[in-house]
N, C-alpha and C positions, 0 to 999 in steps of 0.2 A: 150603136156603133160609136165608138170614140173620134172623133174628128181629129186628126192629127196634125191639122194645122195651129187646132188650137192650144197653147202650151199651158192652160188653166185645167187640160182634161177633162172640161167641157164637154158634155154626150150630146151628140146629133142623131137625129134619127130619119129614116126616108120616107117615112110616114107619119103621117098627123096620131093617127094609134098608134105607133108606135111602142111607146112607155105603156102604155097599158098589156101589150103582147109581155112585157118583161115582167108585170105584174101578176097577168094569170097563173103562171105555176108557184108563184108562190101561195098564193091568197089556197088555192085549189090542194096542194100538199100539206099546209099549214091545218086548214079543215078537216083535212082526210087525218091529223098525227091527232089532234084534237078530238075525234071521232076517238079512237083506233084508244088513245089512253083512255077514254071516260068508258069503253065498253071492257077495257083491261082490270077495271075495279072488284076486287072479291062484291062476292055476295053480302059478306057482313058488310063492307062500305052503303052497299044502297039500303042496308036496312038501318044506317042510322051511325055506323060507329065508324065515324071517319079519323079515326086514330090507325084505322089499317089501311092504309094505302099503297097502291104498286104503281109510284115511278120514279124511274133513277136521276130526275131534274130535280134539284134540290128545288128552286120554283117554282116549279110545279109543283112537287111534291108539299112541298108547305100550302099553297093555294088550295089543293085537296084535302089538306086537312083539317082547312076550314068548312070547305063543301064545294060541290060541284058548278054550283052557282059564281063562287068567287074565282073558279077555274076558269069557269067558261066565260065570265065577266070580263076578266082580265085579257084573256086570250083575244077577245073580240077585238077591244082596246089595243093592243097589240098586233093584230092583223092591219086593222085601219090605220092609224101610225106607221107600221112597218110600209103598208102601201103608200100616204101619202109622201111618205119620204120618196120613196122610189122613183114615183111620179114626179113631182114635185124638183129635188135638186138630179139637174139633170151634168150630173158628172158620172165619171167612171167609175170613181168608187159605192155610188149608189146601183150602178148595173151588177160590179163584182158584189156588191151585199145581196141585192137578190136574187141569185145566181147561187151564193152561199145559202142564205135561207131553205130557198128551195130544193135545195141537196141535205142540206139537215134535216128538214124535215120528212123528206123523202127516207131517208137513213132510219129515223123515230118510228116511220109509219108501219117500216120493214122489219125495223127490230120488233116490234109490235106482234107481229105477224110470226114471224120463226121463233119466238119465245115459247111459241104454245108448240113445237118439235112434230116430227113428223112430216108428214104434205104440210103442214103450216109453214115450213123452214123454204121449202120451195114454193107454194104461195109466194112467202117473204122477197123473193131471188125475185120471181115473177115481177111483183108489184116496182120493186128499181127498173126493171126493164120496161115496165109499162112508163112509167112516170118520166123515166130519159129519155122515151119516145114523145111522149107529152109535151114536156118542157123543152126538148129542140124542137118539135115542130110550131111552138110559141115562138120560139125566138128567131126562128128564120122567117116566119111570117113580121118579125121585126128590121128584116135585112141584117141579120149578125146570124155568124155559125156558134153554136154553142159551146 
């Protein structure tokens, strides 16, 4: 909850966890899009030739190319960062970042999903609707509507 008295935009919250309710669906979506590309990899990928890779994050897709190791390496490093920021500077634009995060990746985990056509594409539909049920019942457990 942004405190509106305060004109620094400064985030208050009503709960000592608080910040942490704002952090689960990120950490928990971020995981799942991380899952979701490393199981997306052809066959020739885990047999060694990571010159063919399937993802449309230039990022990522570069980090895959080195190997799945320096993917997941990275990505870890990037979850804990992305969290401790969160955590940590308690302004409004670190809510609206996680908020953002957590819908990006929710979006990745989806495209993910409906790329493979068919029941996947609804799957796909599925798993947003799962996920924004998820992530507002995070954040109302925070005292903020989503």
């Amino acid at each position: 909850m942004t405190d509106s008295d305060s004109p620094s935009g400064e985030s208050s919250d009503r709960h000592p966890t608080g910040r942490l309710w704002l952090v689960v669906p990120v950490v928990g979506l971020y995981t799942a899009d991380v899952a979701f590309t490393l199981s997306g990899q052809p066959s020739s990928y885990w047999a060694g030739d990571h010159t063919v890779v399937n993802e449309i994050n230039p990022i990522g897709h570069a980090l895959l190319a080195v190997g799945p190791w320096a993917f997941v390496g990275v990505a870890a490093v990037w979850v804990v960062v992305a969290s401790a920021v969160v955590l940590l500077w308690r302004h409004r634009f670190a809510d609206w970042g996680a908020k953002v995060l957590a819908v990006g990746h929710a979006i990745g985990g989806a495209c993910w999903l409906a790329q493979s056509g068919g029941w996947w594409f609804a799957a796909g539909c599925g798993y947003l609707v799962l996920a924004a049920m998820c992530a507002g019942w995070c954040w109302r457990q925070r005292g903020q509507t989503p």
